[in-house]
PDB file with one MODEL, atoms N, CA, C and O in Angstrom:
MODEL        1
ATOM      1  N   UNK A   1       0.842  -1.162   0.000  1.00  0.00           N
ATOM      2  CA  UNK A   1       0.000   0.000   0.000  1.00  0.00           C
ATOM      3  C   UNK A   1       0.890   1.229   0.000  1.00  0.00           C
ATOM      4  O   UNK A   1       1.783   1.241   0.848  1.00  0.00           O
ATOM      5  N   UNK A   2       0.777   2.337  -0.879  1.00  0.00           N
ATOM      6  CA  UNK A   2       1.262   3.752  -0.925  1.00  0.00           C
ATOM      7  C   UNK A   2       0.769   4.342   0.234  1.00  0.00           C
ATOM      8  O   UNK A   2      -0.386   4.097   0.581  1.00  0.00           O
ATOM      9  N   UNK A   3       1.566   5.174   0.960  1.00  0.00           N
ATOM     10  CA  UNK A   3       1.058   6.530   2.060  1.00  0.00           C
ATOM     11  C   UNK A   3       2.183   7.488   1.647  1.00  0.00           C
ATOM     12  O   UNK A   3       3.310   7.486   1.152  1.00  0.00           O
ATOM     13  N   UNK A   4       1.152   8.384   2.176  1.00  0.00           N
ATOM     14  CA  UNK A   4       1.962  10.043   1.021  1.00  0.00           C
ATOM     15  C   UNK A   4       2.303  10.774   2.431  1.00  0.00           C
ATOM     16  O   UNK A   4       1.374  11.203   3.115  1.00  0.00           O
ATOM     17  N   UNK A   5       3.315  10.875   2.750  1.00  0.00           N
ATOM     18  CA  UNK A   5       4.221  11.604   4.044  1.00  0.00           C
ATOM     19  C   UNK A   5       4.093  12.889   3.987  1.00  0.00           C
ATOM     20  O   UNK A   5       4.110  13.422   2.878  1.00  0.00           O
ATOM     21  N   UNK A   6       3.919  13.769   5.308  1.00  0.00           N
ATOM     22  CA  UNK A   6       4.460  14.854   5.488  1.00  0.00           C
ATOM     23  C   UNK A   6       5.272  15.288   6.617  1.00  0.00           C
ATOM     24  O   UNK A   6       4.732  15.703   7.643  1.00  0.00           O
ATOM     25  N   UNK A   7       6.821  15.200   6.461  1.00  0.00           N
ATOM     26  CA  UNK A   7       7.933  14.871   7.179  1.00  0.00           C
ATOM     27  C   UNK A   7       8.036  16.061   8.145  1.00  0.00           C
ATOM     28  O   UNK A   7       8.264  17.132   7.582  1.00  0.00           O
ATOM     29  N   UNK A   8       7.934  16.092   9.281  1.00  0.00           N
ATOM     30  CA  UNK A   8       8.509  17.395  10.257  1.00  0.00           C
ATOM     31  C   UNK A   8       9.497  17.069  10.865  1.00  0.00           C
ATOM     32  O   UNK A   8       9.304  16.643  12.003  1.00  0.00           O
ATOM     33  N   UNK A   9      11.108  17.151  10.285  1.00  0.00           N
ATOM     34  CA  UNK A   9      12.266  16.887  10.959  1.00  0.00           C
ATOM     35  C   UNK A   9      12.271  17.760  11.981  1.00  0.00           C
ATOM     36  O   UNK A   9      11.570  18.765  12.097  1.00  0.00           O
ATOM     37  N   UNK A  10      13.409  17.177  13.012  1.00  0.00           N
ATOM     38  CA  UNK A  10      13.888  17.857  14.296  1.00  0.00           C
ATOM     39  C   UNK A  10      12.670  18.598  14.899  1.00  0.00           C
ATOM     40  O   UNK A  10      12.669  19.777  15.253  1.00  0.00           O
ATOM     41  N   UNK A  11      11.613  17.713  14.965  1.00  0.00           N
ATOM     42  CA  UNK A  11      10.557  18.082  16.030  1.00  0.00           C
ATOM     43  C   UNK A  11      11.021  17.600  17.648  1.00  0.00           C
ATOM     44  O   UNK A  11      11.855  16.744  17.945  1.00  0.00           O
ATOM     45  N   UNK A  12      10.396  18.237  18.337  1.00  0.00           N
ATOM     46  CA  UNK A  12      10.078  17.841  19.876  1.00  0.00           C
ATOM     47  C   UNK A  12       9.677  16.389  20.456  1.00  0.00           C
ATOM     48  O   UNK A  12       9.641  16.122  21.657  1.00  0.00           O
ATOM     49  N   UNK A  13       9.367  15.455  19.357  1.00  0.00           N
ATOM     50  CA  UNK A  13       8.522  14.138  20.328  1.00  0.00           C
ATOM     51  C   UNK A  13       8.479  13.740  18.832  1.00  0.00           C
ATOM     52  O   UNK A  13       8.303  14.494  17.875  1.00  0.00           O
ATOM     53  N   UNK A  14       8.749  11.917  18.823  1.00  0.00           N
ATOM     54  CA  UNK A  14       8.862  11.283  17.593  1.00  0.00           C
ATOM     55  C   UNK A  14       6.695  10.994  17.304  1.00  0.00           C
ATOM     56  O   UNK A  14       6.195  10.629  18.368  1.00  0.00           O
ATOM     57  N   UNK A  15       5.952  11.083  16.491  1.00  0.00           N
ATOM     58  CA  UNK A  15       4.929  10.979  16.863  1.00  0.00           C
ATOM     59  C   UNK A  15       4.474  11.044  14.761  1.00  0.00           C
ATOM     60  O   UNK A  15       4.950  11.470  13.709  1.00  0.00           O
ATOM     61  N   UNK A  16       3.378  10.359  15.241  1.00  0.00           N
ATOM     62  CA  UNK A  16       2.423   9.813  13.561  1.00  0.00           C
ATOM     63  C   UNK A  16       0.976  10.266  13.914  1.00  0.00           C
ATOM     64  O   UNK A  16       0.290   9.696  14.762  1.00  0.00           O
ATOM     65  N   UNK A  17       0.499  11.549  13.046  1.00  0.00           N
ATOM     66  CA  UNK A  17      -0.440  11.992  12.853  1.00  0.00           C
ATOM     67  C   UNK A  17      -1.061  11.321  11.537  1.00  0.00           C
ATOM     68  O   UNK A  17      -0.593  11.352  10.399  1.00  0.00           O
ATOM     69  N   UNK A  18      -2.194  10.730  11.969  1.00  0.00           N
ATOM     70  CA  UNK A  18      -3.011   9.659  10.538  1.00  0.00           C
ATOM     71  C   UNK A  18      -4.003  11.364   9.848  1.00  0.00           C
ATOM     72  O   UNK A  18      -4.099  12.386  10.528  1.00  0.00           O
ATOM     73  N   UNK A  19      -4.550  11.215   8.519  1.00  0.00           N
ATOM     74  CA  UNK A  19      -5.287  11.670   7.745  1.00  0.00           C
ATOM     75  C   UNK A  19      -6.462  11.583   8.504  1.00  0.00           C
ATOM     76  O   UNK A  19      -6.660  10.806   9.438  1.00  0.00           O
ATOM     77  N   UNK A  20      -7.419  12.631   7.940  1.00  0.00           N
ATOM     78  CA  UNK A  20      -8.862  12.641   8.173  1.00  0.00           C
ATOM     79  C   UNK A  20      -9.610  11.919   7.796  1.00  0.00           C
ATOM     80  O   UNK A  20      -9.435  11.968   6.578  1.00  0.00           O
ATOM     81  N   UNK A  21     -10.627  11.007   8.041  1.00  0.00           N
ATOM     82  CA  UNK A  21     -10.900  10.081   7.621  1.00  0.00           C
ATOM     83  C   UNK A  21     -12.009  11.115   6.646  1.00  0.00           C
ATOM     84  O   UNK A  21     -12.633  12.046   7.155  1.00  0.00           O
ATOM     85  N   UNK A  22     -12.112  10.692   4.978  1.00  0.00           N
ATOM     86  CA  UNK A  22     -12.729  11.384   3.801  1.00  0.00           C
ATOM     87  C   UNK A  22     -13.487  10.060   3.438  1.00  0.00           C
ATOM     88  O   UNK A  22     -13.122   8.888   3.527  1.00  0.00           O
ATOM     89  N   UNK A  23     -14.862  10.719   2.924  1.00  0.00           N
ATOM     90  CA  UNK A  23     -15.562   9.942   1.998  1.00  0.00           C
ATOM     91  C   UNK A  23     -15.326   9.940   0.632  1.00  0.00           C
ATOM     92  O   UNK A  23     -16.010   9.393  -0.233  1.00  0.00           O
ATOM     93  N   UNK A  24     -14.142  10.697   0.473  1.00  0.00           N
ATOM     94  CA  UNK A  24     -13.928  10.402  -0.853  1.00  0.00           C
ATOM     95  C   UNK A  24     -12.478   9.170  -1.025  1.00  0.00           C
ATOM     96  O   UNK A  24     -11.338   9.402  -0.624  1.00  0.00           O
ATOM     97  N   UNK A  25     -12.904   7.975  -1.670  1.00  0.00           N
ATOM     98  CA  UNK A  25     -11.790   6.974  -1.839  1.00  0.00           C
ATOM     99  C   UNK A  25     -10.697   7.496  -2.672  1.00  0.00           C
ATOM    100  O   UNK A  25      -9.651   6.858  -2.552  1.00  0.00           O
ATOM    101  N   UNK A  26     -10.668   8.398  -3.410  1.00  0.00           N
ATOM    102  CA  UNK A  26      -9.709   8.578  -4.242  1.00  0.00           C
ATOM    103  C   UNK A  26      -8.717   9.883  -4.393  1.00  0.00           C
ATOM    104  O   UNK A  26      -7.966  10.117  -5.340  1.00  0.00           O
ATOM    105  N   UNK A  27      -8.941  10.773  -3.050  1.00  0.00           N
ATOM    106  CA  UNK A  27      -7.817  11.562  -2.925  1.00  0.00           C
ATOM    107  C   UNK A  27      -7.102  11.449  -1.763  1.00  0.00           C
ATOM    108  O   UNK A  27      -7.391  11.294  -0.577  1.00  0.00           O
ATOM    109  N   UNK A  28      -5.944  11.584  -2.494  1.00  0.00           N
ATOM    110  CA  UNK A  28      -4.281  11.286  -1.367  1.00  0.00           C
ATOM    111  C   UNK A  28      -4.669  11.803   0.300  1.00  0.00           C
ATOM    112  O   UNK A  28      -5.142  12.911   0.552  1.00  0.00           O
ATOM    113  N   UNK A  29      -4.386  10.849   1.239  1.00  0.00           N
ATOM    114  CA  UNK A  29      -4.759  10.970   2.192  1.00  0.00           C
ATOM    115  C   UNK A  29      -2.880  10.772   3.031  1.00  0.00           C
ATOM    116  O   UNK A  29      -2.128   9.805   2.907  1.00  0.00           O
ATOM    117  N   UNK A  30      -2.578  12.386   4.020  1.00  0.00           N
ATOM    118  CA  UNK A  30      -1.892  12.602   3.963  1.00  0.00           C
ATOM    119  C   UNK A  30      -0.994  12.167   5.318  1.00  0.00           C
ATOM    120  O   UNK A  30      -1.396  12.914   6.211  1.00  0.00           O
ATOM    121  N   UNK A  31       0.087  11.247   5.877  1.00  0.00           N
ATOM    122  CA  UNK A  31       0.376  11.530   7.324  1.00  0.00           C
ATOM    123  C   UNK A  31       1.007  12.346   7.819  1.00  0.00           C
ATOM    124  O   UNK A  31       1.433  12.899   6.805  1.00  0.00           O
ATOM    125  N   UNK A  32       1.383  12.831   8.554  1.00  0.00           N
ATOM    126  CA  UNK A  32       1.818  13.924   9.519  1.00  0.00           C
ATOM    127  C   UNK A  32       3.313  12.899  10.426  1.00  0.00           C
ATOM    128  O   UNK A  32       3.275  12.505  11.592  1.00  0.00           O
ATOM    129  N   UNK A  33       4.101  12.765   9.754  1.00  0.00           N
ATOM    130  CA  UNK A  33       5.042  12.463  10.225  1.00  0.00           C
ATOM    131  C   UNK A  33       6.415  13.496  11.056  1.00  0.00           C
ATOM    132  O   UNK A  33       7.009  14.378  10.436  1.00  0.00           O
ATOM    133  N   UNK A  34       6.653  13.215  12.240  1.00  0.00           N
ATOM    134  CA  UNK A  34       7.276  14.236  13.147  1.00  0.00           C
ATOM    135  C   UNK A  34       8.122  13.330  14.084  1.00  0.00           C
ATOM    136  O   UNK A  34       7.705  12.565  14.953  1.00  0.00           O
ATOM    137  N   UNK A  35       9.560  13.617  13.671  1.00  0.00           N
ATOM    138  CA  UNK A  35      10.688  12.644  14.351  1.00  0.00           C
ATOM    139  C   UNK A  35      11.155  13.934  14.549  1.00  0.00           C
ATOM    140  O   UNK A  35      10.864  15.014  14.034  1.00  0.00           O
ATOM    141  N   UNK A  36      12.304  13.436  15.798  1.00  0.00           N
ATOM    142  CA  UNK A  36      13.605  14.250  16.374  1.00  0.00           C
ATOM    143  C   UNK A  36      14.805  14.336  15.635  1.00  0.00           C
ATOM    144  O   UNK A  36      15.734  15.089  15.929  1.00  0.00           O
ATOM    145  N   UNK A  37      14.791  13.854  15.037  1.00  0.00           N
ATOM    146  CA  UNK A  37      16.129  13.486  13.958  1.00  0.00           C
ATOM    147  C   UNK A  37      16.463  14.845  13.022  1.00  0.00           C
ATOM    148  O   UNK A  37      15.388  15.314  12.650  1.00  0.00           O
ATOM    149  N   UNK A  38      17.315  15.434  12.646  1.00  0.00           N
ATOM    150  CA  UNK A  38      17.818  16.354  11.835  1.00  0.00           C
ATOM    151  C   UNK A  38      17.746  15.891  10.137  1.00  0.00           C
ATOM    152  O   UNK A  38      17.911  14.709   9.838  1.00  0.00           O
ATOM    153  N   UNK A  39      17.558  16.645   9.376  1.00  0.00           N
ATOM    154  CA  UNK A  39      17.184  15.669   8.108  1.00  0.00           C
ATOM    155  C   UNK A  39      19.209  16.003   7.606  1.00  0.00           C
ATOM    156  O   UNK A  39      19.699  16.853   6.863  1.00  0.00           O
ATOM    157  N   UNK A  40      19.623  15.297   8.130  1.00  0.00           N
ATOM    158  CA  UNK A  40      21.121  15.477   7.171  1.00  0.00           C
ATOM    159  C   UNK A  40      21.634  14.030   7.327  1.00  0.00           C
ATOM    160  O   UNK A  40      21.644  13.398   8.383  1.00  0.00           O
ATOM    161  N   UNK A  41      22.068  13.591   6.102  1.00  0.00           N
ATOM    162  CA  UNK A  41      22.774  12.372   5.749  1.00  0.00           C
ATOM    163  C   UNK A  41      21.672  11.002   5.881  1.00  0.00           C
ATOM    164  O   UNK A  41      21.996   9.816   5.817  1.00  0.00           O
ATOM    165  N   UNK A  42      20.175  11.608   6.101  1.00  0.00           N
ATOM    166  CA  UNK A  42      19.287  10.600   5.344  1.00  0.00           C
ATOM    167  C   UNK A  42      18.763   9.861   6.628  1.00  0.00           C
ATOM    168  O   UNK A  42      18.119   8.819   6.746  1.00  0.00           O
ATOM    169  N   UNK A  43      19.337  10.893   7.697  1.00  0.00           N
ATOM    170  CA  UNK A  43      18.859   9.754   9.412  1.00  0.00           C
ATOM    171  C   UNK A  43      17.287  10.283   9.497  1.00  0.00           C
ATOM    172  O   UNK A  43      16.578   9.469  10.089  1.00  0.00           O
ATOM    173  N   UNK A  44      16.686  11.302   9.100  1.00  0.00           N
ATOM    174  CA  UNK A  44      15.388  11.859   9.222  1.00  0.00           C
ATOM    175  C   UNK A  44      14.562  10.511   8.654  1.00  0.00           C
ATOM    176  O   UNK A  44      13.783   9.822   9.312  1.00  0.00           O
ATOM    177  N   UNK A  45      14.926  10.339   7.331  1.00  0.00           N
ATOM    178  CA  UNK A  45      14.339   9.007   6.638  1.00  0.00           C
ATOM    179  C   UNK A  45      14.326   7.831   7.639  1.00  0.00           C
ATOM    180  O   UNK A  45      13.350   7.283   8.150  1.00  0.00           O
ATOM    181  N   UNK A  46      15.443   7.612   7.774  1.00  0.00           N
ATOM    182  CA  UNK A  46      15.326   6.219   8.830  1.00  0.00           C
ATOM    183  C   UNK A  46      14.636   6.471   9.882  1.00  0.00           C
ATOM    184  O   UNK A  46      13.886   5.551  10.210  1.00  0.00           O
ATOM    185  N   UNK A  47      14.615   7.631  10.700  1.00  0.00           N
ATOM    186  CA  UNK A  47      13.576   7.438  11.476  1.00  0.00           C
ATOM    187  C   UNK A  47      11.820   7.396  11.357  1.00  0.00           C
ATOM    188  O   UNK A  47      10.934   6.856  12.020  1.00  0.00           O
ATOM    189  N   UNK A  48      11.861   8.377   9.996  1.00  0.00           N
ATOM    190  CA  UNK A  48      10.698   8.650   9.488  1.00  0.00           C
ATOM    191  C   UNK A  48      10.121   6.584   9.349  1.00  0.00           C
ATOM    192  O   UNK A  48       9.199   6.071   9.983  1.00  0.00           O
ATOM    193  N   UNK A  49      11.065   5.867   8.319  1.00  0.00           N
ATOM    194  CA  UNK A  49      10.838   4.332   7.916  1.00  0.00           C
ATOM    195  C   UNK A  49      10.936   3.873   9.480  1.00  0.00           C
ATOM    196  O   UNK A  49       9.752   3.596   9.676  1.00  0.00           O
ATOM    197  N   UNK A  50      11.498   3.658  10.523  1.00  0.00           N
ATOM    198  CA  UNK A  50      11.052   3.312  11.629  1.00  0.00           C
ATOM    199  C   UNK A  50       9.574   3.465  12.564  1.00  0.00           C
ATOM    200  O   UNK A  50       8.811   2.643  13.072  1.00  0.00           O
ATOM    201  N   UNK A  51       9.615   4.968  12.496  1.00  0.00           N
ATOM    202  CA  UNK A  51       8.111   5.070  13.603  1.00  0.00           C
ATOM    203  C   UNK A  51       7.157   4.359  12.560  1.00  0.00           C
ATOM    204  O   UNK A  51       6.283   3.757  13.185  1.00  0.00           O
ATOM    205  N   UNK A  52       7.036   4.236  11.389  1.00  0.00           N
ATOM    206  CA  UNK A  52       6.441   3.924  10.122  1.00  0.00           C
ATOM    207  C   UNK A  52       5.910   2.308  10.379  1.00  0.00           C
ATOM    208  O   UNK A  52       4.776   1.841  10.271  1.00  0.00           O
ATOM    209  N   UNK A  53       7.133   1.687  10.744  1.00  0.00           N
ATOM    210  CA  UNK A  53       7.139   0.805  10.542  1.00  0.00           C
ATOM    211  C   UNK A  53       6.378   0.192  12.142  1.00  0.00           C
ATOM    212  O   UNK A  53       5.784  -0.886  12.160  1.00  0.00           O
ATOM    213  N   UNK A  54       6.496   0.902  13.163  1.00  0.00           N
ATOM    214  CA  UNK A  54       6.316   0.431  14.670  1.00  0.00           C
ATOM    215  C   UNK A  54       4.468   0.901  14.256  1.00  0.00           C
ATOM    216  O   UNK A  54       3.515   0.393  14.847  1.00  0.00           O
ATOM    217  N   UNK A  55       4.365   1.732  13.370  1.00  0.00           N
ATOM    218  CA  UNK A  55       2.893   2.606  13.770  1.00  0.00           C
ATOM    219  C   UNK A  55       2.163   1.524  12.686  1.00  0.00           C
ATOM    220  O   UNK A  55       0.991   1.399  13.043  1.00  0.00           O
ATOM    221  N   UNK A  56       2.470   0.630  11.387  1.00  0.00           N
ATOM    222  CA  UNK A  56       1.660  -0.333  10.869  1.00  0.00           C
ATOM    223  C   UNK A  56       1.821  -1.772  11.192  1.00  0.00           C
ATOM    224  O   UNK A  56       1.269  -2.674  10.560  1.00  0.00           O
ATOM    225  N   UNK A  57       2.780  -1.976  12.435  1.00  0.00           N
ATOM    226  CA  UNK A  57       3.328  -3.303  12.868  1.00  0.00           C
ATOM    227  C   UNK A  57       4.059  -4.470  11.655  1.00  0.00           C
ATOM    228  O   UNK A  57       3.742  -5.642  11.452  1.00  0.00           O
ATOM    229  N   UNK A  58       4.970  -3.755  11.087  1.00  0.00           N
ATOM    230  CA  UNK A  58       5.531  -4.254  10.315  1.00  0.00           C
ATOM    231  C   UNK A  58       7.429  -4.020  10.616  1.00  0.00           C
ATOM    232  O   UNK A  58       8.004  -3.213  11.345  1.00  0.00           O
ATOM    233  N   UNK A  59       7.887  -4.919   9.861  1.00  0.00           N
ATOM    234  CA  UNK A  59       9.327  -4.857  10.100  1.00  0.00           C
ATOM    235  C   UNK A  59       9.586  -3.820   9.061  1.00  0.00           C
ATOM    236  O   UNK A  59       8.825  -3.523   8.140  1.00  0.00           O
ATOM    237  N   UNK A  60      11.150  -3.131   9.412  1.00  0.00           N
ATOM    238  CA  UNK A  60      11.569  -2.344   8.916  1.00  0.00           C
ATOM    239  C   UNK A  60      11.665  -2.685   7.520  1.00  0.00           C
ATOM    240  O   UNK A  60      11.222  -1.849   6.733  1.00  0.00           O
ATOM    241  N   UNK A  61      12.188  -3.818   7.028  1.00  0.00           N
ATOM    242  CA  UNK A  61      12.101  -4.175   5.777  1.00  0.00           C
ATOM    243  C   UNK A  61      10.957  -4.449   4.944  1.00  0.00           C
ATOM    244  O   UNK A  61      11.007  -5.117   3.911  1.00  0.00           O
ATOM    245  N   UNK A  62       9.796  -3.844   5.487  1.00  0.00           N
ATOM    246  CA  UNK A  62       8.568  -3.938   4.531  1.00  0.00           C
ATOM    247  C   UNK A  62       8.285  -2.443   3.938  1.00  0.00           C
ATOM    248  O   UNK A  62       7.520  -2.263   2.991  1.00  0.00           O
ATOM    249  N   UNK A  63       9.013  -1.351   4.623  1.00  0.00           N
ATOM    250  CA  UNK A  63       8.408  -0.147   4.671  1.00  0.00           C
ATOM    251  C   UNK A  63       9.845   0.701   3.637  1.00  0.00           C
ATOM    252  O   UNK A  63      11.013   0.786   4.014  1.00  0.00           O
ATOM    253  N   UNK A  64       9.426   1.089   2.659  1.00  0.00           N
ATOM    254  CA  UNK A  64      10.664   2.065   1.303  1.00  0.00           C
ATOM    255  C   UNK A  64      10.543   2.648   0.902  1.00  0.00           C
ATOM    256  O   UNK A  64      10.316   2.345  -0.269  1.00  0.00           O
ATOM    257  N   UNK A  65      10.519   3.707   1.106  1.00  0.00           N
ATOM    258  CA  UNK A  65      10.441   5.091   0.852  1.00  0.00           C
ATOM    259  C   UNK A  65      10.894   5.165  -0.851  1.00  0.00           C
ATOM    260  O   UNK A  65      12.040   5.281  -1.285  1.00  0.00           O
ATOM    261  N   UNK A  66       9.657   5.063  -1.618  1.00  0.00           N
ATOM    262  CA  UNK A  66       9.542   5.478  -2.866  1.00  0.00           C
ATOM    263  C   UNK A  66       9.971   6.680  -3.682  1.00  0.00           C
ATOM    264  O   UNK A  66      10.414   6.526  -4.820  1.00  0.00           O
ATOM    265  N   UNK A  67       9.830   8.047  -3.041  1.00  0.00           N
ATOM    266  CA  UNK A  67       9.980   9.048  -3.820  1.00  0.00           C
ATOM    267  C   UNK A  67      10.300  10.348  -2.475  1.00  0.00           C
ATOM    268  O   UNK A  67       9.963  10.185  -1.302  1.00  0.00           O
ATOM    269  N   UNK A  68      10.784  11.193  -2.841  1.00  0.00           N
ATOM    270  CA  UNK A  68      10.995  12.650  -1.778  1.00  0.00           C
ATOM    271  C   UNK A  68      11.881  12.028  -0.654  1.00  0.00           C
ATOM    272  O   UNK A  68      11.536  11.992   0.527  1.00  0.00           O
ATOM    273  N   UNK A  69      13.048  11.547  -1.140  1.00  0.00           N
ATOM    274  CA  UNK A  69      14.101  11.565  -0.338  1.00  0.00           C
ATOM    275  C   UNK A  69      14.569  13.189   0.408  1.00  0.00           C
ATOM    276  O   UNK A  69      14.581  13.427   1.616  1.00  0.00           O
ATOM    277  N   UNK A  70      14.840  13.922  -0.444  1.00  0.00           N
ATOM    278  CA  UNK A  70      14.888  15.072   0.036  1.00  0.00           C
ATOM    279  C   UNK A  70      13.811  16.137   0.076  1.00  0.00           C
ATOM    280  O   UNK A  70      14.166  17.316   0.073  1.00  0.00           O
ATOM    281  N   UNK A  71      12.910  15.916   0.102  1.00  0.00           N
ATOM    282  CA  UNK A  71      11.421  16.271  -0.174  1.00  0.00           C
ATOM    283  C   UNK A  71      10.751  16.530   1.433  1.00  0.00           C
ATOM    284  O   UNK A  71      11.213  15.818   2.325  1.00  0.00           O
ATOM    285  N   UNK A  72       9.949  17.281   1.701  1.00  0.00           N
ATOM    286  CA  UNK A  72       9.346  16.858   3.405  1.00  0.00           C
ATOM    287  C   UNK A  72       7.636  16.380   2.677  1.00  0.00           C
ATOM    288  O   UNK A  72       6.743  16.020   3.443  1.00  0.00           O
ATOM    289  N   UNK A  73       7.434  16.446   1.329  1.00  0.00           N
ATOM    290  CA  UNK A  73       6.370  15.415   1.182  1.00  0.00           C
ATOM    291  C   UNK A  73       7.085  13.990   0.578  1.00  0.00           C
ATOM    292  O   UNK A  73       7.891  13.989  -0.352  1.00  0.00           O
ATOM    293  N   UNK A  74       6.662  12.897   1.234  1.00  0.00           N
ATOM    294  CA  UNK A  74       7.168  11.522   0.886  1.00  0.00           C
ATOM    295  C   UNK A  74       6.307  10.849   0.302  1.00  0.00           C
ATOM    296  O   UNK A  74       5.138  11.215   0.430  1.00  0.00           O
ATOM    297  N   UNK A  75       6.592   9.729  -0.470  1.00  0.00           N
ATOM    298  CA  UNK A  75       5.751   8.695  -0.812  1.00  0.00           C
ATOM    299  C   UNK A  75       6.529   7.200   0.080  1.00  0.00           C
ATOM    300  O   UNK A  75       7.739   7.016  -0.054  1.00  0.00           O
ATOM    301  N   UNK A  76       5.963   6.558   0.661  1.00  0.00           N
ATOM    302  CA  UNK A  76       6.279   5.198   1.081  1.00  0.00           C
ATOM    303  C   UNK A  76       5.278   3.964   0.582  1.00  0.00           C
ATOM    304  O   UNK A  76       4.055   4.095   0.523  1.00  0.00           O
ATOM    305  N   UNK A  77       5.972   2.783   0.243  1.00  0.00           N
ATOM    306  CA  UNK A  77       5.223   1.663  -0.019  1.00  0.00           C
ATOM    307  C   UNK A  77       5.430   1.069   1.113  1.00  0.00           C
ATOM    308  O   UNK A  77       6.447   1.279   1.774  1.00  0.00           O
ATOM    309  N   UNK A  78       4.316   0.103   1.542  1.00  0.00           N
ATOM    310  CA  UNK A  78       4.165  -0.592   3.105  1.00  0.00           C
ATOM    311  C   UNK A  78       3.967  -1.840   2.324  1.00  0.00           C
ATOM    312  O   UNK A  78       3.086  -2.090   1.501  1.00  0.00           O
ATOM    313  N   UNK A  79       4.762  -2.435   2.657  1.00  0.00           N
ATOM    314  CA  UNK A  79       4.304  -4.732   2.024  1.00  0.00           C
ATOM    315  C   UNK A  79       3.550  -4.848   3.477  1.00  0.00           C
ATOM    316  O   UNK A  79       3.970  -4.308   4.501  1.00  0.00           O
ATOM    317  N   UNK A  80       2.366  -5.644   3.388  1.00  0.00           N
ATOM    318  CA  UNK A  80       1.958  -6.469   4.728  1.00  0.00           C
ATOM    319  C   UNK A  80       1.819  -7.767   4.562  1.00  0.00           C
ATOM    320  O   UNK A  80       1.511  -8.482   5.516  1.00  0.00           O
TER     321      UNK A  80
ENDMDL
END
C-alpha cells in the first residue's frame, strides 16, 4: 500500500499523525510524520521508515520510501 508523508524533521517528540478520515476513496490521504532526527545524511528518513514501521506493525524491511528523499512530502510503499 502507498502513504503520502508529510515529514517534520527535528521536532520535539517522535509521533504519527493519521489523515482525516474522507468519503472520498480517491484523494491522497496525507500523514503527519514528526521525528527528532535532523534531516542530514538521510537519518530523518530512517527514522521517518522506523516510527512507520512500529505505527503499521511491520518490520523495517517492509516499509521504502519510494519518492521525496529530500522532499518533506514523501511517498512510502508498506508490504503487509
Amino acid at each position: 500500500m502507498k502513504i503520502f508523508v508529510k515529514a517534520k524533521p527535528n521536532a520535539k517528540e517522535d509521533k504519527i499523525i493519521p489523515p482525516p478520515l474522507t468519503l472520498i476513496p480517491e484523494t491522497e490521504e496525507w500523514y503527519t510524520v514528526s521525528v527528532k532526527e535532523h534531516p542530514v545524511g538521510g537519518r530523518a528518513n530512517e527514522a521517518i521508515t522506523k516510527l512507520l514501521a512500529e505505527y503499521f506493525h511491520v518490520s523495517r524491511s517492509q516499509v521504502k520510501l519510494i519518492s521525496g528523499a529530500t522532499s518533506k512530502r514523501k511517498v512510502f510503499d508498506i508490504k503487509k
